[in-house]
N, C-alpha and C positions, 0 to 999 in steps of 0.2 A: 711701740705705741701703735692702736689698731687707727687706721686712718677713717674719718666717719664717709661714709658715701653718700655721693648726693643724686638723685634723680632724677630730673627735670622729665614728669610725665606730658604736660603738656609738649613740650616736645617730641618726645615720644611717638604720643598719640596723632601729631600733625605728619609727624614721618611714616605710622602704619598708616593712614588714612591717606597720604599723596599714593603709596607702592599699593594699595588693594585700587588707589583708582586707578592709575597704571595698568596694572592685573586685568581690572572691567574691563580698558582699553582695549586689551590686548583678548580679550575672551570674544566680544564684542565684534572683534574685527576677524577674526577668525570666523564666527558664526557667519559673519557678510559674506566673506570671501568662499565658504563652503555654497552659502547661495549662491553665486555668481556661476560657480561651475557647475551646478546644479540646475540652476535658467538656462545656461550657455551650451553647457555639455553634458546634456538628459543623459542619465543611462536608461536602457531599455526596462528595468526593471533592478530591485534589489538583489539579483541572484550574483556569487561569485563565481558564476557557472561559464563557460565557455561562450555561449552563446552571446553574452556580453564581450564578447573577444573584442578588440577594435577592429581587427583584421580577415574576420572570418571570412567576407566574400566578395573581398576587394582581388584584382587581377593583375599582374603586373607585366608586361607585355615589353619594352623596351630593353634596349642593347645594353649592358655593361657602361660605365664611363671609359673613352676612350683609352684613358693613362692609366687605370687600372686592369689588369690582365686577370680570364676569369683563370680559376686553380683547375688542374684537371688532374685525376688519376690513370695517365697513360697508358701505364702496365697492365691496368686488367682489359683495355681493349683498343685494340691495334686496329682497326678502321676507324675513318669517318672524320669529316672535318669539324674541328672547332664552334661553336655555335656559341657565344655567350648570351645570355638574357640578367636580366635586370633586378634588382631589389631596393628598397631605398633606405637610407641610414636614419634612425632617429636616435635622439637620447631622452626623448619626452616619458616621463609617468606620470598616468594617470590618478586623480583623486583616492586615498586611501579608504577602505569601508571597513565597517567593523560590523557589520550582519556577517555571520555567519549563516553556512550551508543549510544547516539545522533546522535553529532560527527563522532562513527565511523562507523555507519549505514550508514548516509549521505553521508561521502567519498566515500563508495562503492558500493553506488547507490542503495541501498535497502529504501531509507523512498520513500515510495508510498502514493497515495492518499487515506486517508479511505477507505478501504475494505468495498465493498455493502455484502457481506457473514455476515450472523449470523446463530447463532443458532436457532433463528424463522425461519430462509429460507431452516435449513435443512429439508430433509423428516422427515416426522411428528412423522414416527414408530417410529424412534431410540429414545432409551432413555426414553420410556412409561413404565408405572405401572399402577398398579388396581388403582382405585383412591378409595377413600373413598367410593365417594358418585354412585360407580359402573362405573365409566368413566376410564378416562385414566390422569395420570398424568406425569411431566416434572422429572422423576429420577435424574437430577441432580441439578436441583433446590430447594433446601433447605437448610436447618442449622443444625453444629453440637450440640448434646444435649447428657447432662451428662449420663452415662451406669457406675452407681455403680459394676456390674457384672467387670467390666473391659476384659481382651483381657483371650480367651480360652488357650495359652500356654506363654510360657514365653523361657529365653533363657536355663532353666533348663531342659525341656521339648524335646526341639526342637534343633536337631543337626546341622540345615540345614542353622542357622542365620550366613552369615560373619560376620568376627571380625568388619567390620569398618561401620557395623550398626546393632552390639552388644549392644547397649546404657545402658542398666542395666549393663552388664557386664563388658563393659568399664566406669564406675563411676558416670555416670549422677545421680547427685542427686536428684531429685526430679522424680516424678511417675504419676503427674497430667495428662500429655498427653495421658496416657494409658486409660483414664476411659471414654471415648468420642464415638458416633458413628455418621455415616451419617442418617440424617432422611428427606427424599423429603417432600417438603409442599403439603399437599392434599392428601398423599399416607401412608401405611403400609409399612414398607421397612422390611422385615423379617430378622435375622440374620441368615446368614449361618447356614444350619446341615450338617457337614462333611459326617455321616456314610449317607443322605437320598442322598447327592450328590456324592459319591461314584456309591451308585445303579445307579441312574438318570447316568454317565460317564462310566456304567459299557461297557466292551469290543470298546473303545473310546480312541480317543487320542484328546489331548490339547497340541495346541502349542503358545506361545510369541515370538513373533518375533522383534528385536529391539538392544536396548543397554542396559546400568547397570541398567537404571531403570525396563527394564522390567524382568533382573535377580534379582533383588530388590523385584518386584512383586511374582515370581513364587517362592521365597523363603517364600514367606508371605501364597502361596496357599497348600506347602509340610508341613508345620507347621501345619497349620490347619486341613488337610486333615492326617495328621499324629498321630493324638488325634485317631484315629479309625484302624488305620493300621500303621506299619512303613513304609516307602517308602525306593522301595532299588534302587540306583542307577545303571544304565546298558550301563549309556555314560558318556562320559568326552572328552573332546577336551583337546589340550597339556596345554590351558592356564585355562582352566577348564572357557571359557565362555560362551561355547554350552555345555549344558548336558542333561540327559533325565533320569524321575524317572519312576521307575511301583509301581504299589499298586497291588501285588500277586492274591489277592485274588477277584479283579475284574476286572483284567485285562485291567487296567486304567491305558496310560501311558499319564507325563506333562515331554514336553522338553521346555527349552531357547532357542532358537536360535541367538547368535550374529549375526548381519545385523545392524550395526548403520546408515547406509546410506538408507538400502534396495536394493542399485543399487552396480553394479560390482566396487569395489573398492580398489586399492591397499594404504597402510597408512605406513607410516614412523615415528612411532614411538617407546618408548621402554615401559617398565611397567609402568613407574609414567605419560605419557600422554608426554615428553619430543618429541617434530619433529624435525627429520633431513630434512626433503622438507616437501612440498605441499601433501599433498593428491591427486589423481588423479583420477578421479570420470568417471566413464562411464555413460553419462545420458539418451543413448538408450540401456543399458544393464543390467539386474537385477540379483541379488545377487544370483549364484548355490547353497550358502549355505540352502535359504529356498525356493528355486521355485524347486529343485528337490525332496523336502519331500511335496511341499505343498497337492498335491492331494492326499497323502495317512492321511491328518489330518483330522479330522470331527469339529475339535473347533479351529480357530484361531484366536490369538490377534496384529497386526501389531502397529508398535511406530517407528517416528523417530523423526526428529528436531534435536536434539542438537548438532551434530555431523559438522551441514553445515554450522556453522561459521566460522568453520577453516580452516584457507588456503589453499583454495582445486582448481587444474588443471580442467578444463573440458573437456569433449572428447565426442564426435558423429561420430560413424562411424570409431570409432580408430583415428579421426583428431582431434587436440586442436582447439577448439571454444572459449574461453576466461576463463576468472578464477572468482575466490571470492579472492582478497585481497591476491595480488603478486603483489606489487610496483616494485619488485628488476626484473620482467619480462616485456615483451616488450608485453602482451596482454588484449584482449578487459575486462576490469573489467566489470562481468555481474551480479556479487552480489548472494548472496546464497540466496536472494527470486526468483531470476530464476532459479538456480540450482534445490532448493526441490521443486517448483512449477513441473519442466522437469519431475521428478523419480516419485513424487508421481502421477503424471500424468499416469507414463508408468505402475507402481504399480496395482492404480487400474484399465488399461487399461488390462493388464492380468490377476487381479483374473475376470473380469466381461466374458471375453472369454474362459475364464478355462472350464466355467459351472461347477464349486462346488457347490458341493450336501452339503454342509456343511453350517455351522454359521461363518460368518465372522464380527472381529471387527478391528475400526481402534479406539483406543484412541490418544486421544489428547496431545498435548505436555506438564507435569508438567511446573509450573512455579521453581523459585529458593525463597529462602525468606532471601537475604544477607541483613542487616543494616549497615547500618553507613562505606559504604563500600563494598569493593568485596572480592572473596577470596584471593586476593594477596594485598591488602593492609590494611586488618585490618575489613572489615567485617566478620558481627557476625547472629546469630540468636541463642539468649538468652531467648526467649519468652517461655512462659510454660502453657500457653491457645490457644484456639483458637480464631482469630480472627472474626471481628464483619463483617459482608459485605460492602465493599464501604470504609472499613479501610486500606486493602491491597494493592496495584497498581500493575498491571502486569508492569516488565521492556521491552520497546520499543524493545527489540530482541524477548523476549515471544511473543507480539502482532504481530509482524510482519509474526513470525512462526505459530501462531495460525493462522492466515490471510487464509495464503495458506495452511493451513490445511482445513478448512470448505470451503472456496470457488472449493478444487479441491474435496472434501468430499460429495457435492455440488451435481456437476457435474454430479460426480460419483454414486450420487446413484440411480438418475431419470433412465441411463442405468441400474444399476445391478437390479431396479423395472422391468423393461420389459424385462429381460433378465431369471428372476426369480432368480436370484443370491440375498442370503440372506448377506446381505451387511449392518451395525448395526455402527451407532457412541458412542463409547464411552467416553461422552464429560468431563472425570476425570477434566479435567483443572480445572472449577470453583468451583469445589470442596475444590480440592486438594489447591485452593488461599488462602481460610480460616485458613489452618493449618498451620503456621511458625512457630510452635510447635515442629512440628514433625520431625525434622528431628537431628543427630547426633551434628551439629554444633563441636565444640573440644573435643566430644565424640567420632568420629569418631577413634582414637588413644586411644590405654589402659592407663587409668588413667593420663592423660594429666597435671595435674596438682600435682601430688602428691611427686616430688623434687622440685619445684617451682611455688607456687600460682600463681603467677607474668608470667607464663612462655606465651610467644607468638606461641599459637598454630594456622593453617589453619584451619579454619571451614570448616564442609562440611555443606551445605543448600539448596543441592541439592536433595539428597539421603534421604528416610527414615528409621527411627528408625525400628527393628523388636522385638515384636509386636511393631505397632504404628497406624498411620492413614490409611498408605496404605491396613490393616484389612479390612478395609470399602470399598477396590475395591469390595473384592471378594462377599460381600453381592452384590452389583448394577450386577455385571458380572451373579452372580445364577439366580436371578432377571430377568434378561434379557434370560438369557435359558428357562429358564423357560417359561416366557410367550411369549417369541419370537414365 
């Protein structure tokens, strides 16, 4: 016998109507709670781009914890004592987004049509080497290949490595990335000799002018250069991101200069990269920090990019002319491909009227090598080789930046050729694509995972490892002195 059913809709309907409020409840609160970190913890702009990093140009300066011993690779170098430096552990992640790269390009009026700029349309000098067969070859064009030798110091050696691309010493297990070097196709690429480039810079100065990655670099060139001399430090800025070393004994000073913009810029934020406003960029005004040292340097290496994603005011003439990515302001969105387009414009519109007697570089912008994600919601770089060419993709903010880097690169060098201004690209980027090796990823922090396997650390995959790949500038950089 079929049994008859019975309904009770009222019921029912009192029980869908408690779980959809429920539901609101819970929609509701979510929406709050995305404000709160949103009021509390501005990001600089909607990009997934590095430049949002938390970490990009924070300093870490302190010793090791006592009870924890830093890791060292003894066997590749038999002098020098022990040095630990510092990193600090987090398990925080940051807010998840769901603008993509694309996306937020698009909004803010940066996807432009292919760039006619390449690297064939630069002047031909930059970037030459002896070739083989007695010509001239493409320095940056080639492939990493194994160097059993591995890197000249390590972080036992070398007092000069911060904590947060300490990677030996912060717990990276594995050691493969260290044993690599750059080799151009067609060419002999020599490895650095510290003591014969010492002579070669003797009574010289070297300066980097840029942001963390090119304190990144100059940390990579005191190590090395410090196998033959110590280096003593003779500057410090309060936050320690301009400094200057000398090597006594040849009267060879390398300074950093922070200039992440290059141009007059006031920034609003605190040590982890956190903004309270906009940035405020002056784009006919350049940076006192390095145009009142420039003519006294004989070697300099100039970097920007990554800096002009983030929501920055623009100004000519002391008047606001429109911005990069300020919804909540009432002006023209002009996009940070015309911002760094403007500076780097005015950049090298003053080294080419300087008339410096000197060597001038402009490297290219590193790319990032985040997977499966960015750094705020869950990417990684876990890779422990170098990658194969054509396996890597630049992300559409890297291209966009490289863009207006070779086209204004361009420009610029046809004047600084008849100007005689020695004016040099140093085209790192497609180099530097192959390595998603190299960098700290949740090494970046002292032993990240040593109370919890499981623990959810921020990668860094911006930053390189010291020793690591960035080793391999300072060969192409000698390289270029050399036969420049």
């Amino acid at each position: 016998m079929m049994k008859k059913v019975s309904f009770n809709w009222k019921s029912w309907w009192w029980s869908l109507s408690k779980h959809n409020y429920l539901v609101l409840k819970l929609g509701v609160s979510a929406l709050l709670l995305g404000l709160v970190f949103r009021f509390y913890l501005p990001r600089s702009d909607e990009f997934s781009e590095v430049s949002d990093f938390p970490f990009q140009d924070t300093v870490s300066l302190a010793n090791a914890p006592s009870d924890s011993p830093p890791v060292y690779i003894s066997s590749l170098v038999n002098d020098g004592d022990p040095i630990p430096s510092n990193g600090t552990q987090t398990s925080a992640v940051a807010p998840e987004s769901s603008i993509s790269r694309e996306e937020s390009a698009a909004k803010n009026g940066d996807i432009a049509p292919e760039s006619s700029s390449s690297r064939e349309d630069s002047d031909a000098r930059n970037g030459e080497g002896e070739a083989e067969n007695g010509g001239k070859c493409n320095l940056f064009n080639g492939d990493w290949v194994p160097h059993p030798a591995g890197p000249v110091y390590t972080n036992e050696t070398c007092e000069w490595i911060e904590g947060h691309q300490n990677c030996m010493r912060n717990g990276r297990p594995d050691t493969g990335y260290l044993y690599w070097r750059w080799s151009p196709k067609g060419c002999e690429l020599p490895q650095l000799n510290p003591e014969g480039f010492l002579e070669l810079m003797r009574n010289k100065a070297l300066a980097l002018i840029g942001d963390s990655i090119s304190r990144n670099h100059v940390q990579s060139i005191i190590c090395i250069l410090s196998k033959v001399e110590k280096a003593v430090q003779i500057y410090h800025d309060e936050s320690y991101k301009s400094r200057k070393w000398l090597f006594p004994s040849y009267n060879f000073t390398v300074s950093v200069i922070w200039s992440p913009f290059l141009g007059e810029a006031a920034i609003f934020e605190d040590d982890n990269g956190v903004s309270s406003s906009e940035v405020e960029l002056q784009l006919d005004k350049l940076d006192g920090a390095w145009t009142e040292q420039f003519k006294s340097l004989d070697y300099v290496m100039f970097s920007s990019g990554e800096w002009y994603v983030k929501s920055t005011i623009y100004y000519e003439n002391k008047i606001v002319v429109g911005c990069h990515n300020c919804p909540k302001r009432n002006l023209t969105q002009l996009g940070f491909v015309y911002g760094y387009g403007k500076v780097l414009s005015s950049v090298f519109n003053y080294i080419i009227e300087s008339n410096h007697s000197g060597m001038i570089f402009f490297r290219t912008i590193t790319p990032d090598h985040f997977e499966n994600g960015e750094w705020f919601n869950g990417g990684t770089c876990n890779r422990t080789e170098p990658a194969k060419e054509g396996e890597f993709e630049r992300n559409i903010l890297n291209k966009l930046l490289l863009d207006v880097e070779l086209e204004e690169f361009k420009k610029a060098s046809v004047k600084a050729s008849e100007r005689g201004i020695n004016l040099r690209l140093f085209d790192i980027n497609p180099v530097s694509l192959l390595r998603p090796d190299g960098h700290p990823g949740p090494y970046r922090f002292f032993h990240p995972f040593a109370k919890d396997k499981n623990a959810k650390v921020i990668n860094d995959c911006l930053h390189w490892c010291l020793p690591g790949p960035i080793d391999s500038w300072n060969d192409l950089l000698v390289e270029m002195i050399v036969n420049g």
